[in-house]
C-alpha positions as CSV (number, residue, x, y, z in Angstrom):
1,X,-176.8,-227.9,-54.5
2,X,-180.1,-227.9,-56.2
3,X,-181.9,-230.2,-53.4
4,X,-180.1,-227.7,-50.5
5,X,-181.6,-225.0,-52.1
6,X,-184.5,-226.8,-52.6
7,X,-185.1,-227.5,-48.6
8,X,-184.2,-223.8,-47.9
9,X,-186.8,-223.1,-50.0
10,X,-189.2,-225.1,-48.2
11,X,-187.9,-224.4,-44.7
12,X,-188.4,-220.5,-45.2
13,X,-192.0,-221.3,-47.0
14,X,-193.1,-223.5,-43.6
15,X,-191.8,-220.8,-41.1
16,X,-193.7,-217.5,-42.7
17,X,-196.7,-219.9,-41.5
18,X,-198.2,-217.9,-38.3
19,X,-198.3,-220.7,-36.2
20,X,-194.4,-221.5,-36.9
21,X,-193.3,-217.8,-36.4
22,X,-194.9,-218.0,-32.4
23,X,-193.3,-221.5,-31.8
24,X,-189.9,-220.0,-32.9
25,X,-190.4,-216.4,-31.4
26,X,-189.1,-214.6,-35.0
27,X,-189.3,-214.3,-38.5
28,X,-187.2,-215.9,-40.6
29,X,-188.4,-214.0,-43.8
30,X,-188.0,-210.4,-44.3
31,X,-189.6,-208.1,-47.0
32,X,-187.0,-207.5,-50.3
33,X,-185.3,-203.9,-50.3
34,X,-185.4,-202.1,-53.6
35,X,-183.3,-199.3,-54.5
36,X,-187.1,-197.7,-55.4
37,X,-188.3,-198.6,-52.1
38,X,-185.1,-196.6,-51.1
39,X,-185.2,-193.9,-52.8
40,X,-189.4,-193.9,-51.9
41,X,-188.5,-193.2,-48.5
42,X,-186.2,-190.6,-48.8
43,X,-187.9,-188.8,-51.1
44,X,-185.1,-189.3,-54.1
45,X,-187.5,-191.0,-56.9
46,X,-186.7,-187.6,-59.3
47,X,-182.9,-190.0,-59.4
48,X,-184.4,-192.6,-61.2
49,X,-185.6,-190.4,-63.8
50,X,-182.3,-188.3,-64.4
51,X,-180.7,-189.0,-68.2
52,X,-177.8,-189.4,-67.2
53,X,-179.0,-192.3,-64.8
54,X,-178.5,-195.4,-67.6
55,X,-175.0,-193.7,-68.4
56,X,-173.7,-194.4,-64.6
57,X,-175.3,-197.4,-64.0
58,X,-173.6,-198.9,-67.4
59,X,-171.6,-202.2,-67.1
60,X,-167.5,-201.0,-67.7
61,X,-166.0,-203.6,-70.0
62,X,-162.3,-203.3,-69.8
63,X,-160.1,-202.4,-73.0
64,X,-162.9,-201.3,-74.8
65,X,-165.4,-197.4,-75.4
66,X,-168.4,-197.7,-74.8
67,X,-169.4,-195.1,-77.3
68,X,-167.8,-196.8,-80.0
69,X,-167.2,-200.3,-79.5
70,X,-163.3,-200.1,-80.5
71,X,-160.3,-201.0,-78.5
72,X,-158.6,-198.5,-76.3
73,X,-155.2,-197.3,-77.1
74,X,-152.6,-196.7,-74.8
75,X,-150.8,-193.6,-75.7
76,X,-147.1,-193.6,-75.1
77,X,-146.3,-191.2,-71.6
Protein backbone atom coordinates (compact mmCIF):
# COMPACT_ATOMS: atom_id res chain seq x y z
CA UNK A 1 0.00 0.00 0.00
CA UNK A 2 2.80 2.24 0.93
CA UNK A 3 4.25 2.32 -2.85
CA UNK A 4 0.35 3.08 -4.11
CA UNK A 5 0.25 5.72 -1.92
CA UNK A 6 3.41 6.67 -2.74
CA UNK A 7 2.56 7.16 -6.72
CA UNK A 8 -0.73 9.00 -5.75
CA UNK A 9 1.44 11.14 -4.11
CA UNK A 10 3.51 11.82 -6.94
CA UNK A 11 0.79 11.78 -9.61
CA UNK A 12 -1.22 14.68 -7.68
CA UNK A 13 2.36 16.49 -7.09
CA UNK A 14 3.05 16.31 -11.23
CA UNK A 15 -0.55 17.45 -12.12
CA UNK A 16 -0.71 20.85 -9.76
CA UNK A 17 2.22 21.60 -12.35
CA UNK A 18 0.55 24.45 -14.80
CA UNK A 19 1.55 22.94 -17.75
CA UNK A 20 -0.16 19.50 -16.68
CA UNK A 21 -3.47 21.22 -15.49
CA UNK A 22 -3.98 22.71 -19.46
CA UNK A 23 -2.96 19.32 -21.09
CA UNK A 24 -5.73 17.65 -18.82
CA UNK A 25 -8.37 20.58 -18.85
CA UNK A 26 -8.82 20.34 -14.68
CA UNK A 27 -7.43 20.24 -11.41
CA UNK A 28 -6.80 17.33 -9.77
CA UNK A 29 -5.99 19.14 -6.41
CA UNK A 30 -8.33 21.13 -4.48
CA UNK A 31 -7.62 23.41 -1.41
CA UNK A 32 -8.28 21.53 2.25
CA UNK A 33 -11.73 22.66 3.99
CA UNK A 34 -11.41 23.51 7.67
CA UNK A 35 -14.25 23.65 10.01
CA UNK A 36 -12.40 27.42 10.63
CA UNK A 37 -12.41 28.13 7.08
CA UNK A 38 -16.20 27.20 7.60
CA UNK A 39 -17.15 28.82 10.20
CA UNK A 40 -14.85 32.08 8.53
CA UNK A 41 -17.26 32.26 5.92
CA UNK A 42 -20.33 32.25 7.75
CA UNK A 43 -19.41 34.41 10.12
CA UNK A 44 -19.63 31.57 13.23
CA UNK A 45 -15.82 31.87 14.57
CA UNK A 46 -17.50 33.21 18.25
CA UNK A 47 -18.37 28.81 18.08
CA UNK A 48 -14.94 28.04 18.44
CA UNK A 49 -14.53 30.06 21.43
CA UNK A 50 -17.73 28.87 23.38
CA UNK A 51 -16.75 26.81 26.88
CA UNK A 52 -18.80 24.46 26.36
CA UNK A 53 -17.18 23.70 22.76
CA UNK A 54 -14.30 21.00 24.16
CA UNK A 55 -17.38 19.39 26.26
CA UNK A 56 -19.28 18.52 22.88
CA UNK A 57 -16.62 17.78 20.86
CA UNK A 58 -15.27 15.09 23.62
CA UNK A 59 -14.59 11.43 22.39
CA UNK A 60 -17.72 9.15 24.28
CA UNK A 61 -16.14 6.02 25.57
CA UNK A 62 -18.74 3.54 26.29
CA UNK A 63 -19.42 2.05 29.85
CA UNK A 64 -17.52 4.59 31.42
CA UNK A 65 -18.25 8.94 32.98
CA UNK A 66 -16.35 11.11 31.75
CA UNK A 67 -16.26 13.22 34.83
CA UNK A 68 -15.16 10.55 36.95
CA UNK A 69 -13.52 7.86 35.22
CA UNK A 70 -15.68 4.95 36.92
CA UNK A 71 -17.89 2.43 35.32
CA UNK A 72 -21.47 3.04 34.68
CA UNK A 73 -24.08 1.25 36.53
CA UNK A 74 -27.10 0.02 35.22
CA UNK A 75 -29.91 0.57 37.51
CA UNK A 76 -32.53 -2.01 37.77
CA UNK A 77 -36.08 -0.65 35.70
Amino acid sequence: MRSEYGKLMYLLMDSSEPAVQELLEFRCVCPLRTVHRFLEERGGLALLEDPLMATATAEIVAGRCRGCGTAWRRGRV
